[in-house]
Structure formats: structure tokens, C-alpha cells
VOLUM-522408 format. One record per residue (C-alpha): chain; x, y, z; residue number from 1. Coordinates in steps of 0.02 Angstrom, whole numbers, plus 50000, padded with zeros to 5 digits. Layout:
N
{A {X Y Z} NUM}
...
END
This chain:
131
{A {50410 50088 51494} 1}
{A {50447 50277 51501} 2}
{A {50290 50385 51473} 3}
{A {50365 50445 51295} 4}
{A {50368 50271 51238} 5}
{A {50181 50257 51310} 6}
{A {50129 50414 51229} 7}
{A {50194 50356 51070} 8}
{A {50124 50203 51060} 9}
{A {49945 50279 51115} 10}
{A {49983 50404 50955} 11}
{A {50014 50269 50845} 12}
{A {49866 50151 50904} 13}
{A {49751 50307 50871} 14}
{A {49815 50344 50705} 15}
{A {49805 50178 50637} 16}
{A {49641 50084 50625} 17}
{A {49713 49929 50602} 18}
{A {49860 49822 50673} 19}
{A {49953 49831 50534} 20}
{A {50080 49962 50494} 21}
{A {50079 49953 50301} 22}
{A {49880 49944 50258} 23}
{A {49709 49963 50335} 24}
{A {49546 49900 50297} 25}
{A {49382 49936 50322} 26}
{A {49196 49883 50243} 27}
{A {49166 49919 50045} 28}
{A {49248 50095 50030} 29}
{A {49237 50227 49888} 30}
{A {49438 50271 49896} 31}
{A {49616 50223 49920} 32}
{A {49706 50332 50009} 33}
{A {49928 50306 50002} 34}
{A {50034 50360 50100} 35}
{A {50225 50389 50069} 36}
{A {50350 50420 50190} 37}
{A {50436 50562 50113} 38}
{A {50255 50635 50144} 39}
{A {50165 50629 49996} 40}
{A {49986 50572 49995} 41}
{A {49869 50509 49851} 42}
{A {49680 50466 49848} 43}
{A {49651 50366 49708} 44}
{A {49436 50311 49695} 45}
{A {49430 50134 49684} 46}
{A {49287 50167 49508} 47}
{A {49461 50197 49425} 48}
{A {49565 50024 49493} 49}
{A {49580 49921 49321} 50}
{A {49682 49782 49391} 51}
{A {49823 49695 49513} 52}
{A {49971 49610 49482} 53}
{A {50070 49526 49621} 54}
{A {50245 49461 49598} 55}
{A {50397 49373 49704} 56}
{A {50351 49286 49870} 57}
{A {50395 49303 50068} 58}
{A {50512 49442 50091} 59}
{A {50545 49503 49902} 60}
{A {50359 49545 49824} 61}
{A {50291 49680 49719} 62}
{A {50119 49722 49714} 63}
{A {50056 49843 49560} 64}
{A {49882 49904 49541} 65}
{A {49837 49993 49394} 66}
{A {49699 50144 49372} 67}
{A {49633 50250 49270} 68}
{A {49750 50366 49279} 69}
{A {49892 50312 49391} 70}
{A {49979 50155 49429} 71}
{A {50054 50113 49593} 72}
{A {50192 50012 49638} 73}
{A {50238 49917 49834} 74}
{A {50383 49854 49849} 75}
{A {50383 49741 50020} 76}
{A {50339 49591 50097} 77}
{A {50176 49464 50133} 78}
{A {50081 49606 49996} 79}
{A {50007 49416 49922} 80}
{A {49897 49431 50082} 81}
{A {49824 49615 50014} 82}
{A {49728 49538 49883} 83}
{A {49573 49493 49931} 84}
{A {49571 49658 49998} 85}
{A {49603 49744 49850} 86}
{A {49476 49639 49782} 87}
{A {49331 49664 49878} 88}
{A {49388 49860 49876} 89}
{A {49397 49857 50054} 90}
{A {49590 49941 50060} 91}
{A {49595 50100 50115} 92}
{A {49753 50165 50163} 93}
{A {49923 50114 50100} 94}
{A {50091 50156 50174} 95}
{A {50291 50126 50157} 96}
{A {50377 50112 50305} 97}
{A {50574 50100 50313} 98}
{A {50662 49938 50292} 99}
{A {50704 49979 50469} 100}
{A {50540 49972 50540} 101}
{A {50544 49783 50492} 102}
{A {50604 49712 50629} 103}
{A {50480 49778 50727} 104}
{A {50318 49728 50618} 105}
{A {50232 49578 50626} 106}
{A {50330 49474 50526} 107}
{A {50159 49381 50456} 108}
{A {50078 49521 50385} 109}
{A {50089 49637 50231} 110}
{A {50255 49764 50248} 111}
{A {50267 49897 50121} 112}
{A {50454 49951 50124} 113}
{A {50431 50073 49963} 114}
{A {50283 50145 49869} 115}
{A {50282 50235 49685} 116}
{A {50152 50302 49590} 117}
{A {50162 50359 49456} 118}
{A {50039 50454 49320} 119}
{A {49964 50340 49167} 120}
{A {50043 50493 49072} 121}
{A {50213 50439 49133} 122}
{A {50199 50257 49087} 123}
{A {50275 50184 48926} 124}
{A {50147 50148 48793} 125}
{A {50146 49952 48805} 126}
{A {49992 49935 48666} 127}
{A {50047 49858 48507} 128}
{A {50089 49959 48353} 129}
{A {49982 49959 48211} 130}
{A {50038 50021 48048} 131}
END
């Protein structure tokens, strides 16, 4: 292995507290932090997460969790397993990683291939009309 390839792989291992490439998790904590490739970045506190909604299985899933102010939606694979995370509020970091990357990923655990999120002031009014 050439020292570049050693280097990078120390890099990565440092940057990520977990094994996984998509999400990490850590004991009870106050924040979710998400991470887009393009570079954008988002810390959403979990006191605003209203709810989850998980759809699809194996390679074709979408996960969307729904704040107070925001929603966010994965697109990816294995996200079923992020649950009980998300649950327990012990997610804190998020990010996509390019369908390319997938071959390389542990092909039993959660893959993000695309994040959104978007504001609540974005979303379309879904609450029934009253007259």
C-alpha cells in the first residue's frame, strides 16, 4: 500500500467516529449534524425532530425525518437500520456519499447516496382546508 493510500485512510479513520461512511452515533446527543457532499452542512437540535418515515427496502430506501422547521430527505440504502438510532436520538452526523463510493462500503450497513433538506417554509401545505 503506497503511503498516500495509508495517509488517507489514517485521515478518514480520524475523521469519522464510526465505521460507517453515511452516519455516526454516539450516547443521547443534543444535535444532528448533516453533511452534504456539495459541502453544505446543517445542525438541526434533536428538541425540534417531530417524526420519521422510512420507505422502500435493500438498495432503494428513503428515509425522511421531519422538524420543526426543516425536513430532511436520504435517499440510499440499509437507512431501515438508522431507526433505532434516530429513535433513541443517538444520530449525530449524517452524510451522502456518491453512488460511487458504494462499492466500496460495507454493503450491510446504512449508505446515504443523496441528502435534501429542505425549510418547513418550502414544504407544500399538506393540512386540510377548512372553509
Amino acid at each position: 500500500m503506497s503511503t498516500l493510500q495509508e495517509t488517507l485512510q489514517q485521515r478518514r479513520a480520524a475523521e469519522q467516529p464510526s465505521s460507517r461512511s453515511s452516519d455516526s452515533a454516539d450516547a443521547q446527543v443534543r444535535s444532528l449534524q448533516i453533511h452534504s457532499w456539495n459541502g453544505e452542512k446543517w445542525v438541526l437540535p434533536w428538541s425540534g425532530f417531530s417524526a420519521a418515515c422510512h420507505q422502500g427496502t435493500g438498495e432503494s430506501e428513503q428515509l425522511v425525518l421531519s422538524f420543526a422547521n426543516h425536513e430532511v430527505v436520504l435517499d440510499g440504502a440499509h437507512l431501515a437500520l438508522l431507526l433505532p438510532e434516530i429513535a433513541s436520538f443517538h444520530l449525530d452526523c449524517l452524510r451522502d456519499m456518491p453512488a460511487k463510493f458504494r462499492s466500496q462500503a460495507d454493503k450491510d450497513e446504512p449508505f446515504i447516496s443523496r441528502v435534501s433538506v429542505r425549510s418547513a417554509s418550502d414544504l407544500p401545505d399538506s393540512r386540510p382546508q377548512t372553509s
